[in-house]
C-alpha positions, -999 to 999 in steps of 0.1 A, spaced: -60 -156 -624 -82 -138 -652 -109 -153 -672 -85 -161 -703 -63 -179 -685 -87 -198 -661 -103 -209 -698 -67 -221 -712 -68 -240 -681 -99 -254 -676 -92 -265 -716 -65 -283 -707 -80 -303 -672 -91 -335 -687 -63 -342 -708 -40 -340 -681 -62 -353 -652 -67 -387 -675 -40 -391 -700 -13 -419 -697 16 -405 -684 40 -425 -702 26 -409 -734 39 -380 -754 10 -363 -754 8 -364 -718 44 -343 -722 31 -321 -752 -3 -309 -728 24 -300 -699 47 -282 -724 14 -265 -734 7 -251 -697 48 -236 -691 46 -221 -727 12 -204 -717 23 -191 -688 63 -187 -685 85 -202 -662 81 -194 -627 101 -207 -598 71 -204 -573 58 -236 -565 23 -246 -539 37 -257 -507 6 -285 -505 19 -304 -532 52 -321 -528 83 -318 -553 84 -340 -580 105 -320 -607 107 -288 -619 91 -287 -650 61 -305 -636 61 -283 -602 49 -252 -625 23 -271 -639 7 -286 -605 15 -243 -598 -10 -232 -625 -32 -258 -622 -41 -248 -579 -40 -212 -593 -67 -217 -613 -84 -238 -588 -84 -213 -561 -94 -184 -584 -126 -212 -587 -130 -216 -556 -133 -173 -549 -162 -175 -579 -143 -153 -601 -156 -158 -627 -195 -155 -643 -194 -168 -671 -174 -203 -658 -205 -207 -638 -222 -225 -669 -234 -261 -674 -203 -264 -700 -176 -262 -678 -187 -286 -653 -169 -318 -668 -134 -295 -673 -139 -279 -639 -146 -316 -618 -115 -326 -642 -88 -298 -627 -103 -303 -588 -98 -345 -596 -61 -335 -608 -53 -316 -583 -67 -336 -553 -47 -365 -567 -16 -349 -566 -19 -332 -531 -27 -361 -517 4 -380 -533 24 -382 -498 -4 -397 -484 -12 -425 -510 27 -431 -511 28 -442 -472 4 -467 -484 15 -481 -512 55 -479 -502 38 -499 -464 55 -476 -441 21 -471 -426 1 -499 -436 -21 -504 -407 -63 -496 -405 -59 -467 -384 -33 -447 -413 -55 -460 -441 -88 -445 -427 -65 -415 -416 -59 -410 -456 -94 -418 -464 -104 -391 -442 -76 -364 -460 -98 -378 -494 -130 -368 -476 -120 -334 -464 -102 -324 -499 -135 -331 -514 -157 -314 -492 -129 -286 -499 -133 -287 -536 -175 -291 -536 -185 -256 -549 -167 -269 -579 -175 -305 -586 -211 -299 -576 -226 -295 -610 -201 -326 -626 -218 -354 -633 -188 -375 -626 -199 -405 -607 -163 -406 -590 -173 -379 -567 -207 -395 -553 -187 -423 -538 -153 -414 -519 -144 -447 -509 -144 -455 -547 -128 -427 -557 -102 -434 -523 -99 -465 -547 -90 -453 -582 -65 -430 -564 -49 -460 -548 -46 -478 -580 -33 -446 -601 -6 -442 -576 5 -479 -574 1 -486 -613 25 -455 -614 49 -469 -590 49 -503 -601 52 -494 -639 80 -472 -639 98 -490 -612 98 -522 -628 105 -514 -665 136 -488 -661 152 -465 -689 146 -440 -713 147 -454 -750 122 -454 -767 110 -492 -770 111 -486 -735 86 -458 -730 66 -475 -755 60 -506 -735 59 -486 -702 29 -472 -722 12 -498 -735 13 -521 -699 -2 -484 -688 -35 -493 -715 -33 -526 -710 -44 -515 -670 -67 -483 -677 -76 -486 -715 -76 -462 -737 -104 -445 -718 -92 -437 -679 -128 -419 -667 -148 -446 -679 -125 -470 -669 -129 -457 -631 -163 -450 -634 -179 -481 -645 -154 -504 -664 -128 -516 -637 -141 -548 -626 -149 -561 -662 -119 -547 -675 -101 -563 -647 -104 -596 -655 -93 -594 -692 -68 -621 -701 -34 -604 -711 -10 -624 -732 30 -610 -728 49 -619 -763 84 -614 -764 120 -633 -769 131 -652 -737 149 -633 -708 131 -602 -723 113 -592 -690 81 -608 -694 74 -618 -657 83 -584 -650 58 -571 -672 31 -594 -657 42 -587 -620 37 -546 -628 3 -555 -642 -11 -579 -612 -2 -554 -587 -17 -526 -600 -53 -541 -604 -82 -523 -588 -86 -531 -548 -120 -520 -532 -115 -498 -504 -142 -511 -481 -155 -482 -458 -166 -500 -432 -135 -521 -423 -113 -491 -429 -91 -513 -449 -84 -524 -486 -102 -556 -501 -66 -573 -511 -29 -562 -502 -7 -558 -536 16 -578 -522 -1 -608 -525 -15 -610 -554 9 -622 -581 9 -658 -586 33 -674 -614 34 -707 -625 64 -720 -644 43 -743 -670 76 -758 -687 91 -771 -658 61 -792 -648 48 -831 -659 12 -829 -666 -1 -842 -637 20 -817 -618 7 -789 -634 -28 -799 -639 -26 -802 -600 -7 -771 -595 -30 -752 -615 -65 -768 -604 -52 -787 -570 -62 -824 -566 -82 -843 -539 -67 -867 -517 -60 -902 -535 -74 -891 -570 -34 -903 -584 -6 -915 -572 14 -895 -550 -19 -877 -539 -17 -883 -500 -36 -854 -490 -61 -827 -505 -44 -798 -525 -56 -765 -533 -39 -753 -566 -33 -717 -574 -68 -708 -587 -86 -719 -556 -61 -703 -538 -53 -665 -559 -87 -647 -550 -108 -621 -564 -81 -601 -568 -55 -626 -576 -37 -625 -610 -25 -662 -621 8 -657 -646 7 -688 -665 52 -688 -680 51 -705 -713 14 -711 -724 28 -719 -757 43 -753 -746 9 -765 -727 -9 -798 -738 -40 -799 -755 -60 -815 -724 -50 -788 -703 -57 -762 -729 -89 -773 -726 -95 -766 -685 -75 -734 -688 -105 -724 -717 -131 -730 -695 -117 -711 -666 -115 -684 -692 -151 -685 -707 -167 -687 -677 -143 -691 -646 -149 -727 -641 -124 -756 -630 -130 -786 -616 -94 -802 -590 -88 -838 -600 -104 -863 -583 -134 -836 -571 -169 -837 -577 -180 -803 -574 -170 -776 -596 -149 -742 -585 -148 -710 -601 -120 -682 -602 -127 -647 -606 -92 -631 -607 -71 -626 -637 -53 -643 -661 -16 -632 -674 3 -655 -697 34 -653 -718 58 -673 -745 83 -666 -768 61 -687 -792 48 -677 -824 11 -683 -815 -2 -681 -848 26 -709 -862 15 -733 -832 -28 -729 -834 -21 -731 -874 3 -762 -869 -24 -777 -848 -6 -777 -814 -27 -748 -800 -67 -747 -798 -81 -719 -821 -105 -711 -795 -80 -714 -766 -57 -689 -787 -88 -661 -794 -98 -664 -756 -61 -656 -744 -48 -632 -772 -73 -602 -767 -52 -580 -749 -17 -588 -760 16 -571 -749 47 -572 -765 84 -566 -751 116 -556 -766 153 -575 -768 181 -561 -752 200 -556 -785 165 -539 -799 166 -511 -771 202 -507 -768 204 -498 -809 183 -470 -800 195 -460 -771 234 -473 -761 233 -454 -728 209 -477 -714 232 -505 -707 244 -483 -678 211 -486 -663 204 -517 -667 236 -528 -656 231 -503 -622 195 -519 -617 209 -555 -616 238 -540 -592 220 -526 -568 193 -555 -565 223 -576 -561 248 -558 -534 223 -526 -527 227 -490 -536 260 -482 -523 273 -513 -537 257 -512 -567 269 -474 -574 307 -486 -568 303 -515 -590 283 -507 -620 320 -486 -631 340 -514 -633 313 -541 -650 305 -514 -674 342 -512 -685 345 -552 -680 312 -563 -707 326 -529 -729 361 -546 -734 352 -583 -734 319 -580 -760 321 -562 -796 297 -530 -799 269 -552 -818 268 -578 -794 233 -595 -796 226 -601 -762 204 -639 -772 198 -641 -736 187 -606 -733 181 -589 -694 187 -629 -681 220 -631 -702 227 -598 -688 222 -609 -652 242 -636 -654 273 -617 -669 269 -589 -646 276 -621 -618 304 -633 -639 321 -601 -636 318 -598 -599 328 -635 -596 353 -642 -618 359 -603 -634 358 -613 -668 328 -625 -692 328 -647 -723 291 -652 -735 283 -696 -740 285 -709 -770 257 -733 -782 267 -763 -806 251 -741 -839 277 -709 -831 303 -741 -838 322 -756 -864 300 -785 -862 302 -817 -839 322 -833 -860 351 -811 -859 341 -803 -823 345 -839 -817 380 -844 -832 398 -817 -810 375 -819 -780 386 -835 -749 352 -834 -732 336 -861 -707 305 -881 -725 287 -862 -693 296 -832 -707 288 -838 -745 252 -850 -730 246 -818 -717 260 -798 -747 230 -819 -763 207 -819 -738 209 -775 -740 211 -776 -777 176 -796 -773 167 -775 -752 168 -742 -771 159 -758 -804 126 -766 -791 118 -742 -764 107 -760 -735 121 -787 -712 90 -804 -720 88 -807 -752 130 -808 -754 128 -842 -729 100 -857 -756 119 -849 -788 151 -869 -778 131 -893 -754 142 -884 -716 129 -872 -683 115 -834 -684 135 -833 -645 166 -851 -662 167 -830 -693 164 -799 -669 194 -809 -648 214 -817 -679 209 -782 -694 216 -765 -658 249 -784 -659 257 -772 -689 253 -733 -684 268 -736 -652 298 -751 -671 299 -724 -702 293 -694 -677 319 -699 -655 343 -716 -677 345 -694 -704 338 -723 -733 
């Protein structure tokens, strides 16, 4: 490669080596590269296919790295091209080592003997690549097993990310993007180099309408934290498998949940027959706690969840000693947190602590007006989690055509992906769908009540799920009209159960 085009290259390295590849920028730098050079159908066999247009891009890229690596080039050999040089030999490292990092992260080979096997690949690519890196001041490359690290967690956030929030629109890619920032910043070498563990433990709040995907959102996050690859064990600090912990806030008493969340000592309430260890004693360093529904939590536990995130501190009930968690906190609502801390019912302080790094997703209806096609991939997704690929595949046809002639083109999809779900069953049970119909879609009770035939049973839970999604939580639904949480929940069940499968 001549001088010119080692310098288009080398201009190039960091932009691609640390951009967020969910970004159109990301796609504008590659576009960049196949202009400059052409299209070519060659390809390096050490770097595996991932498409076409990308393949001639990882093609230039080792090029120019071997044409470093002969010492081509003079005038390259300056203090100012360090940075961009370390850059392209970090990039393409990465990428040749992507078979490797996937046998990890996909657990086919999970054992210590496999993961010091890769470690060792890292070692030898960098001893490859030293005549290039050795003037960088990167800190990445005076550490492998820290670099070993960062490469883990690039390939895993990657995985988990676009395996987790599927399709192509463009609220889509968007959020894909942000979840991507919300992990690495805005700044991806600093983040690696000296930012990661601080960073790490940020508090994330996940906004969005219900059955939007939060939880999904939160689970992409928690498994792609950073993991310390310990050197000495030969082994990873945590296993990404294990550390997502969720904790349904709505669907617990207070006691419950302050127990659940903190754990409780033997005898310090009724009901407490033995010691408890609640979910941040037991999460971990590299735990993530998802606390579903922060929006609806009483003021007294507001106050234990603040101190945890201040300073990590938490005290069980009944215990004398103080804990202290050092993982991460993920919540989410479909709350208007401004409207609840200005209405009194959330802490100002609480609601500055949690709402630093906040994530919002997108409604069904909101991703389907800009891109219809994606129902078909949604609908595919749910499929094949369902009945696998091959039944998925021969299904998704005939639900496609089902939802297409049962629902009018604007359909608004209130339940959004849950809604979906659930109709996507419907259709495989029952081969028809008609969406529920809450009491404010009605006439009104009265007229409902005139011509209606229903059971008291039945009206109580038509009122119990009106309740219910007037006020957003079983919690706070079961206080408004003066019942059980747990008997207010089992009325509402009753109720969908009914309107899905009836067709009301």
């Amino acid at each position: 490669m001549n001088e010119l085009d080692l310098c288009f290259t080398l201009e190039l390295a960091e932009g691609l080596a640390f951009a967020n590849p969910f970004v159109n920028q990301r796609t504008l730098l590659e576009q960049k590269v196949i202009d400059h050079f052409g299209q070519t159908k060659k390809r390096n066999p050490r770097f595996v296919e991932i498409d076409k247009h990308f393949d001639q891009v990882l093609y230039w890229f080792s090029r120019a790295e071997d044409s470093l690596l002969a010492g081509s080039s003079e005038i390259l050999k300056s203090a100012k091209w360090s940075k961009r040089k370390g850059a392209l030999a970090y990039f393409c490292l990465f990428h040749e080592m992507l078979p490797e990092l996937d046998s990890l992260c996909f657990g086919r080979e999970s054992s210590g003997a496999r993961t010091r096997s890769v470690f060792r690949f890292l070692e030898k690519g960098i001893q490859k690549r030293k005549k290039i890196i050795e003037n960088d001041a990167n800190s990445l490359w005076k550490s492998p097993a820290h670099l070993f690290a960062c490469f883990y967690q690039l390939r895993r956030s990657y995985l988990y990310v676009s395996s987790g929030i599927r399709g192509q629109s463009r609220p889509i890619q968007d959020l894909r993007s942000r979840v991507w920032q919300s992990i690495f910043t805005r700044d991806m070498l600093s983040y690696q180099q000296w930012m990661y563990e601080v960073v790490g433990k940020f508090p994330t709040i996940i906004l969005g309408p219900s059955g939007s995907g939060k939880e999904v959102v939160a689970d992409a996050i928690a498994r792609s934290r950073f993991i310390p690859y310990d050197e000495k064990k030969g082994e990873f600090s945590a296993k990404p498998d294990l550390v997502f912990h969720p904790v349904h806030l709505s669907s617990l008493s207070e006691t419950l949940l302050e127990s659940e969340l903190f754990g409780h000592k033997e005898g310090s309430f009724t009901g407490a027959i033995r010691d408890h260890k609640g979910v941040f004693q037991t999460a971990g360093k590299h735990g993530s706690v998802f606390l579903d529904e922060i929006g609806e939590v009483p003021e007294a536990v507001q106050v234990k969840l603040l101190r945890i995130l201040q300073s990590g501190e938490f005290q069980p009930i009944g215990a004398e000693q103080k804990s202290f968690f050092q993982g991460k906190v993920i919540a989410a609502t479909h709350r208007n947190l401004n409207e609840r801390m200005h209405s009194g019912k959330m802490r100002e302080d609480f609601f500055y602590r949690l709402c630093g790094d906040q994530i919002k997703t997108v409604s069904l209806r909101e991703i389907l007006d800009d891109s219809p096609k994606e129902m078909n991939v949604f609908i595919s997704f749910i499929s094949q989690k369902l009945f696998g690929k091959k039944g998925g595949e021969e299904l998704r046809p005939r639900i496609s055509t089902v939802l297409a002639d049962s629902l009018p083109e604007d359909y608004p999809w209130p339940g959004n992906f849950r809604e979906l779900e659930q109709a996507v069953r419907n259709v495989v049970v029952t081969g028809q769908y008609h969406p529920p119909k809450s009491l404010s879609q009605s006439q009104g009770i009265s007229n409902d009540y005139e011509h209606s035939t229903l059971s008291m049973d039945q009206w109580i839970s038509i009122y119990a799920n009106q309740a219910y999604e007037n006020f957003g939580s079983y919690r706070e639904a079961a206080k408004r009209i003066g019942v059980d949480q747990r008997t207010l929940k089992k009325w509402v069940l009753e109720e969908r159960d009914s309107t899905s499968y009836s067709g009301k």
